[in-house]
py3Dmol code that shows the C-alpha trace and the ligand (Angstrom):
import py3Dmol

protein = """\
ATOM      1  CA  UNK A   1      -7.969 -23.846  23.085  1.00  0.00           C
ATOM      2  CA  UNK A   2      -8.836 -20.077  23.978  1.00  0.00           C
ATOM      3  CA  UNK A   3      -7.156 -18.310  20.534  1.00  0.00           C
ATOM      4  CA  UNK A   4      -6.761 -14.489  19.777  1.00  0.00           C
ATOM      5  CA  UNK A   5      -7.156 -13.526  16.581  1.00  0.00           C
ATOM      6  CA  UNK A   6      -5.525 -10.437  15.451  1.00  0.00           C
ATOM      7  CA  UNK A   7      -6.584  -8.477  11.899  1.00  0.00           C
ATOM      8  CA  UNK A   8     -10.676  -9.353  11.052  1.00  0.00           C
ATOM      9  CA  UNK A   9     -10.652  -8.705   7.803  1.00  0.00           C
ATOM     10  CA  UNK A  10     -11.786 -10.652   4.263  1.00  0.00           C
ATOM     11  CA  UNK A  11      -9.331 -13.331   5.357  1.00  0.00           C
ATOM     12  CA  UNK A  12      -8.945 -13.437   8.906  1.00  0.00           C
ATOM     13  CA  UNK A  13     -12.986 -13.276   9.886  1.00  0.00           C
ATOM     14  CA  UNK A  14     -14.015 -16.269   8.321  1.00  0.00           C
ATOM     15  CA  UNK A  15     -10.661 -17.988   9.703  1.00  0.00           C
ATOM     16  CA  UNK A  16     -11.543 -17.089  12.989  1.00  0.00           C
ATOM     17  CA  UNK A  17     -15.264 -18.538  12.579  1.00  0.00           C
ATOM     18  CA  UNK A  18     -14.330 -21.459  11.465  1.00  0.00           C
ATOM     19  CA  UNK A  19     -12.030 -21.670  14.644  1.00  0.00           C
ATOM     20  CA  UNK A  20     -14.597 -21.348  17.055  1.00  0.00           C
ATOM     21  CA  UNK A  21     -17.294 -23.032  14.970  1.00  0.00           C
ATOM     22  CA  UNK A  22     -14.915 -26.179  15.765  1.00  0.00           C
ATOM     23  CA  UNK A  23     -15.634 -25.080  19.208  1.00  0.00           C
ATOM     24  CA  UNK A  24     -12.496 -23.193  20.321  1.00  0.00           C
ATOM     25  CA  UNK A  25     -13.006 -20.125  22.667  1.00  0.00           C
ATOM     26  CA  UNK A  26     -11.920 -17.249  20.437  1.00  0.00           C
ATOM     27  CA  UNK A  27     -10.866 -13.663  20.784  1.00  0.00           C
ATOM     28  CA  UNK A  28     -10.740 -10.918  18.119  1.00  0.00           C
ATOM     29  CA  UNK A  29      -9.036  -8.102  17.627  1.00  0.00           C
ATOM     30  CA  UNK A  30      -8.936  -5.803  14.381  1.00  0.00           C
ATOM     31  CA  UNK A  31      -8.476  -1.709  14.590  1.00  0.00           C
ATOM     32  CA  UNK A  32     -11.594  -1.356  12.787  1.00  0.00           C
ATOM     33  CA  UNK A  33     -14.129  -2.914  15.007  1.00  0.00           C
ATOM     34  CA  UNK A  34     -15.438  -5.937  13.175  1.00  0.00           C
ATOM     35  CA  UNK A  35     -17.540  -8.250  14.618  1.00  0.00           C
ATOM     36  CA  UNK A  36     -17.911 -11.808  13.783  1.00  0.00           C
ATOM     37  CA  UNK A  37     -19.963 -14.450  14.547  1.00  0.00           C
ATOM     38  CA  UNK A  38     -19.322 -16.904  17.364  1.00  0.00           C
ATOM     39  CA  UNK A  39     -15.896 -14.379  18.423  1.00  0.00           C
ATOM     40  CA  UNK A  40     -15.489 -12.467  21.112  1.00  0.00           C
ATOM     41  CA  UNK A  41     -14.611  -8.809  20.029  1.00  0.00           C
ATOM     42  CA  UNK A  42     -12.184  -7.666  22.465  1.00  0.00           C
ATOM     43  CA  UNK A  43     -10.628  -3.404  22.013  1.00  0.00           C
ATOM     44  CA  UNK A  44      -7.125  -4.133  22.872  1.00  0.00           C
ATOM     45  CA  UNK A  45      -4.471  -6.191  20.603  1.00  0.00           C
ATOM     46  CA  UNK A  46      -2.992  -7.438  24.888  1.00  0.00           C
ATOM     47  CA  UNK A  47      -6.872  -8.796  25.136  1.00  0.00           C
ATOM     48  CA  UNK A  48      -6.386 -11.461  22.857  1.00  0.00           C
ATOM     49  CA  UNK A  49      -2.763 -12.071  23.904  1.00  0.00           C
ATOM     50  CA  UNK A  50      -2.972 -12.707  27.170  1.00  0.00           C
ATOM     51  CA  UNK A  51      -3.582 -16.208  28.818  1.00  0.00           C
ATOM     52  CA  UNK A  52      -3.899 -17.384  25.213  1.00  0.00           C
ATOM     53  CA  UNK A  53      -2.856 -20.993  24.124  1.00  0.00           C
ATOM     54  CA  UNK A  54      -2.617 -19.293  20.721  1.00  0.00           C
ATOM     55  CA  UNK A  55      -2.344 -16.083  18.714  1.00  0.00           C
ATOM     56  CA  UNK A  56      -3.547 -15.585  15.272  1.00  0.00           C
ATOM     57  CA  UNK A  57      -2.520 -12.462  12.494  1.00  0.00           C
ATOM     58  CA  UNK A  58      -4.003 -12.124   9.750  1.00  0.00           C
ATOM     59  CA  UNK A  59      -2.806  -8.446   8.789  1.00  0.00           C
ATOM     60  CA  UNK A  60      -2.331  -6.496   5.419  1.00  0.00           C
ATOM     61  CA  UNK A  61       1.647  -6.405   5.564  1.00  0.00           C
ATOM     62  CA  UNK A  62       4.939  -6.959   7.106  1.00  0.00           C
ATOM     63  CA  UNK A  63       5.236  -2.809   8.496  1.00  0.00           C
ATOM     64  CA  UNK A  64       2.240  -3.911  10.550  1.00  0.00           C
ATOM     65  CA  UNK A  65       2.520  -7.213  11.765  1.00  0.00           C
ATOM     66  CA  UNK A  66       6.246  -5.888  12.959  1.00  0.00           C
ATOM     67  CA  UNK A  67       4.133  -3.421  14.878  1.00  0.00           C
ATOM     68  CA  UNK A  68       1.833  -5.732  16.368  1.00  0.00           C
ATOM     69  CA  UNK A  69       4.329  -8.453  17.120  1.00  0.00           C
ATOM     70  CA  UNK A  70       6.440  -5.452  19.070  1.00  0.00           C
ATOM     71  CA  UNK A  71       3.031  -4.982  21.323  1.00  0.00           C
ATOM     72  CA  UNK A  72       1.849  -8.461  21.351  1.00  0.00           C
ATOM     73  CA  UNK A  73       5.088 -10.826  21.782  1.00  0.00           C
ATOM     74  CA  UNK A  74       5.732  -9.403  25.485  1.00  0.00           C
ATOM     75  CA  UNK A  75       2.797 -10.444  26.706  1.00  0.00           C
ATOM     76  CA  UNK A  76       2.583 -13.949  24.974  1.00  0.00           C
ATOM     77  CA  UNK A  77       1.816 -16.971  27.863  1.00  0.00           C
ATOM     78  CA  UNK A  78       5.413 -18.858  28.206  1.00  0.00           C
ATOM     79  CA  UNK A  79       5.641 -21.562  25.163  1.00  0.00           C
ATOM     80  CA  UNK A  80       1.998 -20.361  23.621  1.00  0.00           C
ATOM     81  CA  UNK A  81       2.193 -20.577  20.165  1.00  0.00           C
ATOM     82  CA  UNK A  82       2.366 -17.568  17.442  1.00  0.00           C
ATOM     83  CA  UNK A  83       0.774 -18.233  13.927  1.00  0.00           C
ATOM     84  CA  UNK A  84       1.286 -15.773  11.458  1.00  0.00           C
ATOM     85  CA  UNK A  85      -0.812 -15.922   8.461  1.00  0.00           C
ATOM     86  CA  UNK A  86      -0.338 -12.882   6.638  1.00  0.00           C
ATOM     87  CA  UNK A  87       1.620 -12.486   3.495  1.00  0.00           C
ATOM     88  CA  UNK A  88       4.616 -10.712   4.356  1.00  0.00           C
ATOM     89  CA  UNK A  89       8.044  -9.924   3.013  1.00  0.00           C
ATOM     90  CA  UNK A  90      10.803 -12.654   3.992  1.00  0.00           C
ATOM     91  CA  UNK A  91      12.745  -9.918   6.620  1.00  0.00           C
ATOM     92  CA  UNK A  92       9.629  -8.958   8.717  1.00  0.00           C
ATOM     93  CA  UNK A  93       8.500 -12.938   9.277  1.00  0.00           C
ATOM     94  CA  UNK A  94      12.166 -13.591  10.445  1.00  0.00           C
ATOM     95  CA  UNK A  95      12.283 -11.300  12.543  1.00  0.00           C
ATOM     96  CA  UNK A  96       8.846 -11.972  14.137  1.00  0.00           C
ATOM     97  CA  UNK A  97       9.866 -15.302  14.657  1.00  0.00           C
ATOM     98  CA  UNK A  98      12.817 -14.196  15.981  1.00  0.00           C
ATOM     99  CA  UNK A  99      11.182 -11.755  18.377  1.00  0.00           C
ATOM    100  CA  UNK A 100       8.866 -14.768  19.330  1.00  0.00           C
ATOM    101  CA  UNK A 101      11.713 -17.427  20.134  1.00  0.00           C
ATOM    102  CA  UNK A 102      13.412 -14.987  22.219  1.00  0.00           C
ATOM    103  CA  UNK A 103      10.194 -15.018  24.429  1.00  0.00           C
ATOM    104  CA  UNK A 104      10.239 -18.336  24.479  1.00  0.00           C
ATOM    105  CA  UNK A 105       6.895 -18.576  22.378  1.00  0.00           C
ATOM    106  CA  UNK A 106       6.724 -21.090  19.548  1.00  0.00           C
ATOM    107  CA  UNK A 107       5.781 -19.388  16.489  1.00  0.00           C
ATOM    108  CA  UNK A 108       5.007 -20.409  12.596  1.00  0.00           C
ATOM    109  CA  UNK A 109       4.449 -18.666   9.203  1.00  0.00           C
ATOM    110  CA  UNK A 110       1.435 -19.888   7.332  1.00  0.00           C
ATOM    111  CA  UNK A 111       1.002 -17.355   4.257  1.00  0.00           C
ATOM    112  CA  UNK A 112      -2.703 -18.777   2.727  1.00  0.00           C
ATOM    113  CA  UNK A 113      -3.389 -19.551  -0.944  1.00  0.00           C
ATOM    114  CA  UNK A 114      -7.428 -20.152  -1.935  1.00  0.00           C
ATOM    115  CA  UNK A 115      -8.768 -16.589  -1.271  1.00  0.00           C
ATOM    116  CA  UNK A 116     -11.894 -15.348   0.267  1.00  0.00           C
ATOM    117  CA  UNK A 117     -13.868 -18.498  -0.946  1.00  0.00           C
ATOM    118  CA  UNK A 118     -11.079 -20.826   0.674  1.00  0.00           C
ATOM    119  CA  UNK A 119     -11.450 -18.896   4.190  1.00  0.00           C
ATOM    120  CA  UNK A 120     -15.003 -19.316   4.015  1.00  0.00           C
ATOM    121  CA  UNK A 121     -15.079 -22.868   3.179  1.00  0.00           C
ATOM    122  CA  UNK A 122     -12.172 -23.875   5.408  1.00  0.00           C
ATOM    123  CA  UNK A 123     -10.438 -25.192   1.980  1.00  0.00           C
ATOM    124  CA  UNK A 124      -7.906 -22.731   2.623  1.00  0.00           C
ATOM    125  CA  UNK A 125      -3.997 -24.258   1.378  1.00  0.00           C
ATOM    126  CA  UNK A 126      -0.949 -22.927   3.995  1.00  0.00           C
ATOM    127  CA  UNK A 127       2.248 -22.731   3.730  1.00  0.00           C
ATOM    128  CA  UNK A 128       4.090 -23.768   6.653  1.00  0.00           C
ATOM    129  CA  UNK A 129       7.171 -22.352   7.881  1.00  0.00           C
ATOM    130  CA  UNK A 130       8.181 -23.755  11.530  1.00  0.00           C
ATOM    131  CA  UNK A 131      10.105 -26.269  14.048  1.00  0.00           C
ATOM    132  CA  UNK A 132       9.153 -29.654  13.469  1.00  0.00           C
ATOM    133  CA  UNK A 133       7.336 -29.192  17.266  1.00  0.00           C
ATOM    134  CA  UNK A 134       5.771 -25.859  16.563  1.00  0.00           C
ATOM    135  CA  UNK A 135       4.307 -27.763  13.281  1.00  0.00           C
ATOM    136  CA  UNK A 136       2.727 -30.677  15.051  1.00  0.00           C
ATOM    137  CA  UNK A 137       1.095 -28.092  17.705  1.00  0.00           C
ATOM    138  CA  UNK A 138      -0.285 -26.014  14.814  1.00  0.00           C
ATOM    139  CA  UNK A 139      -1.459 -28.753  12.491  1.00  0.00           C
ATOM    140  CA  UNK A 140      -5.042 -29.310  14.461  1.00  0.00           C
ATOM    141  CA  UNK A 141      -5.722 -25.992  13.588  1.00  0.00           C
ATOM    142  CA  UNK A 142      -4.681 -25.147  10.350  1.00  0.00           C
ATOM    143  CA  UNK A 143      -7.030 -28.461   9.291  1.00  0.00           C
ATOM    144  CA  UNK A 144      -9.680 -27.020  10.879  1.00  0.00           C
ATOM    145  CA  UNK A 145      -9.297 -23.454   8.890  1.00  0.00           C
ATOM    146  CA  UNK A 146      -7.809 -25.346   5.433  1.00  0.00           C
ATOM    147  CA  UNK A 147      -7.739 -28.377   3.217  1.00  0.00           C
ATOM    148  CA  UNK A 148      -4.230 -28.619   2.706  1.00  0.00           C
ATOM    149  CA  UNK A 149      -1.035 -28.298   4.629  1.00  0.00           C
ATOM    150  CA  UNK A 150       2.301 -28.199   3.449  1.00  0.00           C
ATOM    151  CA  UNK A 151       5.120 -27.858   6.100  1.00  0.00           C
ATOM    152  CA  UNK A 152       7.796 -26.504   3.719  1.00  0.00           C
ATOM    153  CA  UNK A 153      10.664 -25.757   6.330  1.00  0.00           C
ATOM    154  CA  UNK A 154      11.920 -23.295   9.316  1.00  0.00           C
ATOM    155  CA  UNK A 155      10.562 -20.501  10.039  1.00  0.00           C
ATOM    156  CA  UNK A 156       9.925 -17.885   6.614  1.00  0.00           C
ATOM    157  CA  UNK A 157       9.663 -21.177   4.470  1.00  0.00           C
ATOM    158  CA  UNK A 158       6.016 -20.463   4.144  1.00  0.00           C
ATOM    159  CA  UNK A 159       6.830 -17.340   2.957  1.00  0.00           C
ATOM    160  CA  UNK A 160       9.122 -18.224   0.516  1.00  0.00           C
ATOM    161  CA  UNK A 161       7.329 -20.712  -1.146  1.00  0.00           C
ATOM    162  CA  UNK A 162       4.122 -18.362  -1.217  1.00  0.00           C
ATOM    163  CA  UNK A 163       6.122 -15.905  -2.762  1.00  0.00           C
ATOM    164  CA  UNK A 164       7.692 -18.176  -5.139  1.00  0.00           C
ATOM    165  CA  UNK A 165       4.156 -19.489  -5.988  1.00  0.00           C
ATOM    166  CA  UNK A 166       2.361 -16.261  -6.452  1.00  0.00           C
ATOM    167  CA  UNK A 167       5.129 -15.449  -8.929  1.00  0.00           C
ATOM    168  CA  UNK A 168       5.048 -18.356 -11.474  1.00  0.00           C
ATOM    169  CA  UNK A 169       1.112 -17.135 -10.909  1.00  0.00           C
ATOM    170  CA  UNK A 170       1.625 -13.288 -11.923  1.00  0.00           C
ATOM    171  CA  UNK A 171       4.270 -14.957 -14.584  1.00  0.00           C
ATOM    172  CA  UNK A 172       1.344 -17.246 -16.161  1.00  0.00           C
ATOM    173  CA  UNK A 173      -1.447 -14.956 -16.278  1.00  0.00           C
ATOM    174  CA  UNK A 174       0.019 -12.649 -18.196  1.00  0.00           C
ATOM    175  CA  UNK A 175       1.505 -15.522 -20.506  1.00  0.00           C
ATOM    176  CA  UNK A 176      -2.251 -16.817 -20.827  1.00  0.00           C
ATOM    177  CA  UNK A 177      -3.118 -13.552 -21.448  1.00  0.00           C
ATOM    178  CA  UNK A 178      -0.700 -12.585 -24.074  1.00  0.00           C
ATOM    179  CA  UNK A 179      -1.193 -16.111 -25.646  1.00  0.00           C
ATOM    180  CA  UNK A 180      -5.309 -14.973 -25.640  1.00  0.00           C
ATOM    181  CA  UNK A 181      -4.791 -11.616 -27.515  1.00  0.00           C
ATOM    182  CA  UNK A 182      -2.876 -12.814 -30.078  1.00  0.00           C
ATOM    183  CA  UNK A 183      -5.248 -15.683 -31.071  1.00  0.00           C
ATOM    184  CA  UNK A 184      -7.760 -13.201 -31.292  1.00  0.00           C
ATOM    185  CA  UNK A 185      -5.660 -10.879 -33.673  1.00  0.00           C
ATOM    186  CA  UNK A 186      -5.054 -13.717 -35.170  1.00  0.00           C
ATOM    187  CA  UNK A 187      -8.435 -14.404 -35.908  1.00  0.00           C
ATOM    188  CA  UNK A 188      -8.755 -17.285 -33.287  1.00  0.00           C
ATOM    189  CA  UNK A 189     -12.414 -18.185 -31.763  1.00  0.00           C
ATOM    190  CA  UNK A 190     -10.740 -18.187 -28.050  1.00  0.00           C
ATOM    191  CA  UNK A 191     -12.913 -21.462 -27.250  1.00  0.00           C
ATOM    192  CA  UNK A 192     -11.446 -23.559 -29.466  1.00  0.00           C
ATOM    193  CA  UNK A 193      -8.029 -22.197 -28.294  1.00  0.00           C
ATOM    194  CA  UNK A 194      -9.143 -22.812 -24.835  1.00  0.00           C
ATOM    195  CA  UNK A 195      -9.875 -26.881 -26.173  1.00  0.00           C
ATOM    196  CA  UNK A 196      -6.265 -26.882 -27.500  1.00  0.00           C
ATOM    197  CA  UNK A 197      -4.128 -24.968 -24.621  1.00  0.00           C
ATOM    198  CA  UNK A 198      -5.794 -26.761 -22.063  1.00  0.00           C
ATOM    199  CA  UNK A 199      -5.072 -29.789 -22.790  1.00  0.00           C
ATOM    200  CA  UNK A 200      -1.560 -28.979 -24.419  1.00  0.00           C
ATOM    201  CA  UNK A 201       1.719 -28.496 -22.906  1.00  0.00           C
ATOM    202  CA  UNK A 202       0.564 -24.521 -22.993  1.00  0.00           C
ATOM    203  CA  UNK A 203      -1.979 -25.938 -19.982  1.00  0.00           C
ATOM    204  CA  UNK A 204      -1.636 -24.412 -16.813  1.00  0.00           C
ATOM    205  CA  UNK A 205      -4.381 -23.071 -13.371  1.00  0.00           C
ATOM    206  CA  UNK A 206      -4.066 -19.682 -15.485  1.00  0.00           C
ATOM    207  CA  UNK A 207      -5.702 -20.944 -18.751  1.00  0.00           C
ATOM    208  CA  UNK A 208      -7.430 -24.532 -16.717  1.00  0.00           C
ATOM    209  CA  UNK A 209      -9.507 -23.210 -13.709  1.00  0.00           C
ATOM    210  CA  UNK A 210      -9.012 -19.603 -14.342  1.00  0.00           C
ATOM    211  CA  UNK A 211      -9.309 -18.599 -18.010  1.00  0.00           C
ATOM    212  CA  UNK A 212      -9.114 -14.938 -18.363  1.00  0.00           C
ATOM    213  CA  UNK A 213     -11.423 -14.733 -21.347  1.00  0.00           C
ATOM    214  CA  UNK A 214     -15.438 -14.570 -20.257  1.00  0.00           C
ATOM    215  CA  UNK A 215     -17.726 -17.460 -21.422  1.00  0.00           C
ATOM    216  CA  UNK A 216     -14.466 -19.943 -22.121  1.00  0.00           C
ATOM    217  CA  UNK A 217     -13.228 -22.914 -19.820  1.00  0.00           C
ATOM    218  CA  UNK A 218     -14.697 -22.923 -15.871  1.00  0.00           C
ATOM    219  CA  UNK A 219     -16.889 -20.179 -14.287  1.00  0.00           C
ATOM    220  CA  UNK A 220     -14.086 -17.515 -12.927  1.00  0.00           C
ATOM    221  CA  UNK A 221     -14.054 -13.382 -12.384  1.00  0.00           C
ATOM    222  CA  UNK A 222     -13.909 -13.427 -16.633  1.00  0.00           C
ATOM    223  CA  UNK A 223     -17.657 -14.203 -16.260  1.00  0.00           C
ATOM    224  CA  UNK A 224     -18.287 -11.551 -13.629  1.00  0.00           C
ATOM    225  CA  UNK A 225     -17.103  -8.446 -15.051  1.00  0.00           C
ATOM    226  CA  UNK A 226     -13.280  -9.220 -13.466  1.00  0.00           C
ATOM    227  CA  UNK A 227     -14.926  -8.151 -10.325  1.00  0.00           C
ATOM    228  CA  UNK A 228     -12.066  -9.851  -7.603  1.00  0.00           C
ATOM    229  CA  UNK A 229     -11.073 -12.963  -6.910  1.00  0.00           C
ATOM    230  CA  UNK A 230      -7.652 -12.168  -6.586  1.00  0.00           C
ATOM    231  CA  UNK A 231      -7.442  -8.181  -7.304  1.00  0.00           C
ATOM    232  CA  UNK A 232      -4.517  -6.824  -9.674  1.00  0.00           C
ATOM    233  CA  UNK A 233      -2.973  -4.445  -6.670  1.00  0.00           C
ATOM    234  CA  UNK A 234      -3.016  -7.407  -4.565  1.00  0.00           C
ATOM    235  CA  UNK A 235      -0.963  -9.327  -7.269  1.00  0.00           C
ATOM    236  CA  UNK A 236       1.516  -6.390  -7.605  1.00  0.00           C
ATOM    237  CA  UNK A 237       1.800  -6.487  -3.645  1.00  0.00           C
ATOM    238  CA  UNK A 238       3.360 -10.401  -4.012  1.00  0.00           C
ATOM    239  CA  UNK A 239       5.000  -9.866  -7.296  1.00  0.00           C
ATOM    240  CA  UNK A 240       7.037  -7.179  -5.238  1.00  0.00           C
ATOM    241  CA  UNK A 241       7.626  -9.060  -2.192  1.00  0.00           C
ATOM    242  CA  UNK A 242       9.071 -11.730  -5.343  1.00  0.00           C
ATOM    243  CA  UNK A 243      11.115  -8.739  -6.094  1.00  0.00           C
ATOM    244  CA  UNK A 244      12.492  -8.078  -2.766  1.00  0.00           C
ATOM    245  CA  UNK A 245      13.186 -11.532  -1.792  1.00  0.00           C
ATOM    246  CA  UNK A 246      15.345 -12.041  -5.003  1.00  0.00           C
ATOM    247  CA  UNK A 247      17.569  -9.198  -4.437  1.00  0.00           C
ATOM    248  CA  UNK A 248      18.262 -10.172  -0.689  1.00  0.00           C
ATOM    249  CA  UNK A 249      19.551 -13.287  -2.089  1.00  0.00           C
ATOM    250  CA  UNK A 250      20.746 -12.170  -5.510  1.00  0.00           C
ATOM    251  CA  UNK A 251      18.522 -14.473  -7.670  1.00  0.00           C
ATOM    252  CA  UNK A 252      17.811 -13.853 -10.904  1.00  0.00           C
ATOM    253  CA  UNK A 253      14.326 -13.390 -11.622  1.00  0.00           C
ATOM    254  CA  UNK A 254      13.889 -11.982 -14.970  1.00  0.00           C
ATOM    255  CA  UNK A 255      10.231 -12.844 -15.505  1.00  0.00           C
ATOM    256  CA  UNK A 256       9.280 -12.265 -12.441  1.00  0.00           C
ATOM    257  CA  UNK A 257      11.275  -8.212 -12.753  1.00  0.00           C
ATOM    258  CA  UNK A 258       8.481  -7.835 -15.927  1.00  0.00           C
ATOM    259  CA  UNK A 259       5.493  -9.575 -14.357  1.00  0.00           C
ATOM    260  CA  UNK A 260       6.342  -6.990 -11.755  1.00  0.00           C
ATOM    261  CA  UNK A 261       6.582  -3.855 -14.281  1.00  0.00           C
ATOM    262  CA  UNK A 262       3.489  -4.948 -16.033  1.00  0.00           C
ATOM    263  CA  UNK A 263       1.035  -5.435 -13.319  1.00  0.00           C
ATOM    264  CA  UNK A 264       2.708  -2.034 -11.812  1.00  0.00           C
ATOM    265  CA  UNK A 265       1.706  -0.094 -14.972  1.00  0.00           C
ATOM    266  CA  UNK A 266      -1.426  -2.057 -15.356  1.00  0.00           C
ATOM    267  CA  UNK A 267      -2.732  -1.275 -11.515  1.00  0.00           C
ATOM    268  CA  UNK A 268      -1.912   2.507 -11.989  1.00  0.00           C
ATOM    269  CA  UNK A 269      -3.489   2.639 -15.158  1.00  0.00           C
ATOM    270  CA  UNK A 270      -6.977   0.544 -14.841  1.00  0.00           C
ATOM    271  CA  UNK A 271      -6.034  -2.384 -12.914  1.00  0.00           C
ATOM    272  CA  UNK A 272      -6.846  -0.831  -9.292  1.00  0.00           C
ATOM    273  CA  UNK A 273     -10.213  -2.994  -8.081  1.00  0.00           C
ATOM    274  CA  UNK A 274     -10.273  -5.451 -10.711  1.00  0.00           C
ATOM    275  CA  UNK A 275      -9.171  -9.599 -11.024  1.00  0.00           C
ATOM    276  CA  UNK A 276      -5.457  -9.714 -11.947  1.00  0.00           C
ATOM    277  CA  UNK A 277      -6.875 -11.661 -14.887  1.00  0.00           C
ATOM    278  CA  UNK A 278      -8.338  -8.301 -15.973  1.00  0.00           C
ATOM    279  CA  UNK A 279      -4.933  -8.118 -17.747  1.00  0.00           C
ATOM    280  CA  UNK A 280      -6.360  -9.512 -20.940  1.00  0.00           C
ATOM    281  CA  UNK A 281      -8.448  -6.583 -21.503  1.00  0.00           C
ATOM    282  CA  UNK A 282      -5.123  -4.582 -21.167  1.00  0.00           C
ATOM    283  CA  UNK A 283      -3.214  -6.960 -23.210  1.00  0.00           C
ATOM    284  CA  UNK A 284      -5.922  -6.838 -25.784  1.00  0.00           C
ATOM    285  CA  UNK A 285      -6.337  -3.655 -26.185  1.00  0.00           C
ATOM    286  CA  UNK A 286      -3.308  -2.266 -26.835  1.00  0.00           C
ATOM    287  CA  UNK A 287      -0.492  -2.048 -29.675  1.00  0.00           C
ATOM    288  CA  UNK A 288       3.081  -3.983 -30.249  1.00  0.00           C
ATOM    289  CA  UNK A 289       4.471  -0.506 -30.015  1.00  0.00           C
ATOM    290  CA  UNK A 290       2.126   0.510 -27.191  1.00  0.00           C
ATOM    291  CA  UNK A 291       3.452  -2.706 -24.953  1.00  0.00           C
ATOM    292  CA  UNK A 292       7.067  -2.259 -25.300  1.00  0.00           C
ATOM    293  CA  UNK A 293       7.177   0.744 -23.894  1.00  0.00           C
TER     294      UNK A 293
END
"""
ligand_1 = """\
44
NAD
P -7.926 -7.048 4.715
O -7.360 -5.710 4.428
O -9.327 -7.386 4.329
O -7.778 -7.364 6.293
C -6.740 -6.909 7.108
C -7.366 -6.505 8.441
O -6.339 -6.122 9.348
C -8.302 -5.296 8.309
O -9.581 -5.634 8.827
C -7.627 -4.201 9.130
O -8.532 -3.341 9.797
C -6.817 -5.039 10.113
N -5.690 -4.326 10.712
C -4.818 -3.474 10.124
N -3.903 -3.043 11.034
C -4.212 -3.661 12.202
C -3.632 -3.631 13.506
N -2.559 -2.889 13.781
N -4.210 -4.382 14.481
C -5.315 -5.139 14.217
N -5.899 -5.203 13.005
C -5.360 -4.475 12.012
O -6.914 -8.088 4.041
P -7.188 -9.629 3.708
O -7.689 -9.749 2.306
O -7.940 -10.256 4.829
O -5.678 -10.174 3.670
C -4.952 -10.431 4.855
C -3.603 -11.043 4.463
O -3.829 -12.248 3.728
C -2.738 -10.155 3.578
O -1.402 -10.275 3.992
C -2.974 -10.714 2.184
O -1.878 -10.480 1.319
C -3.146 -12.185 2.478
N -3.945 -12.936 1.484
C -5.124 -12.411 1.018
C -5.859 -13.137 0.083
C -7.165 -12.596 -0.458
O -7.669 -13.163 -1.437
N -7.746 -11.569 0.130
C -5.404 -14.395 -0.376
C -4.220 -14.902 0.156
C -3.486 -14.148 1.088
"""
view = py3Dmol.view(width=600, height=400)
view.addModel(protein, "pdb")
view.setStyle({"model": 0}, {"cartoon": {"style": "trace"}})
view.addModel(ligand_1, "xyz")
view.setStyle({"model": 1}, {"stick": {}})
view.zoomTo()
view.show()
């Protein structure tokens, strides 16, 4: 297939290798000139639009893909196909694949869980949001790029389930965190708390895969200084979207309002750059009347 690929960044440049490692003809685009192996770099957002079977974003948010998809749908080949990747807020990815039906394009959210490391591997997990046809068109392409594919619905039910996801996430670190700082003040060694949670009904990815407490449980960003992983702002970005998407439908969310207030104070404060599961040194560090604040 000859692919564009629009926004080259930690995400989308591996995605796109992978693409035409599998031996697709691929063109990318990103406003900041990247260049990546085995992709053509093209300087216009129409270059890797036009005469292409398919068209890839992979941008930071839904402001900008609305931008691009303005430029970009116009020019889209008759019935090509439009995969958005990015995670976006519910509104924006309706309304781009609104934009791209009324082109006549067939177009699909597939918001990514499995990070940097997942791109690179081609392990990545997506979360589909399409037609039933638009999904079987996709589907050779997303296995090339990921591991797992989940087609969850019509179009934004990628999104919703990402941000639904990323929630219970945001909800569970700082649970595993809290649950971590008090052992400690309670005079807990954290390893042996690790044995029990882990394989109690406190066990979860937070505490399994991703303890935040260096030197306990699996190797994760606890064991490299919290250096990212899955950064704190970056969190805060989908504990918002959470936010936003449950007061367009008036769900109530309490958890995921506080997840949202604590990783907001948290990023402001020392959070900026580091693993969300940096928390625990927050969490740790500070007082019952410090917390409630
Ligand atoms: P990034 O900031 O590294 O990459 C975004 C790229 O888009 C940048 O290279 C930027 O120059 C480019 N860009 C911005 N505006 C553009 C425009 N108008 N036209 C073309 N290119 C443009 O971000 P990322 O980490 O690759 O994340 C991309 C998306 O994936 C985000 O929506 C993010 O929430 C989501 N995501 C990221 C991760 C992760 O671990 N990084 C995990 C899951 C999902």
């Amino acid at each position: 297939m000859k692919i564009g690929f629009i926004g080259l960044g930690n995400m989308g440049a591996p995605m796109a290798a992978n693409l035409a490692k599998a031996g697709h003809e691929v063109f990318g685009y990103d406003t900041a000139e990247v260049s990546v192996e085995g992709v053509t770099q093209v300087c216009e957002a129409s270059q890797a639009t036009i005469d292409m079977d398919a068209v890839i974003t992979m941008l930071p948010d839904g402001r900008i893909l609305k931008s691009v998809y303005e430029q970009i749908v116009p020019l889209g080949k008759p019935g090509a196909l439009f995969l958005d990747c990015s995670t976006v807020d519910m509104l924006s990815s309706k309304s781009a694949h609104q934009q791209a039906a009324e082109a006549g394009l067939l177009s699909v959210d597939a918001p990514v869980s499995g990070g940097m490391g997942g791109a690179i591997a081609g392990t990545l997990t997506f979360m589909v949001g399409s037609s039933a046809e638009a999904f079987e068109q996709v589907k050779p392409l997303l296995d090339i790029m990921g591991k797992r594919v989940v087609h969850c619905g019509e179009g934004g039910a990628g999104q919703a389930a990402k941000i639904c996801n990323n929630m219970l996430l945001g909800i569970s670190m700082i649970g595993t965190c809290e649950a971590f700082a008090l052992g400690e003040k309670l005079g807990l060694d954290a390893e042996r708390l690790f044995e029990v949670m882990s394989t109690s009904s406190g066990s979860c990815w937070s505490v399994n895969t991703y303890c935040p407490v260096p030197g306990v449980g699996p190797s994760s960003p606890a064991d490299n200084g919290y250096k990212p992983g899955f950064a704190a702002e970056l969190m805060l970005k989908d504990l918002r979207l959470s936010q936003n998407a449950a007061e367009q439908v008036d769900a109530s969310t309490p958890m995921g309002l506080n997840a949202t207030r604590i990783y907001e104070k948290f990023v402001e404060r020392e959070g900026l750059g580091k693993d969300f599961s940096a928390m625990l040194l927050a969490l740790a560090a500070s007082t019952r009347g410090q917390s409630n604040d």
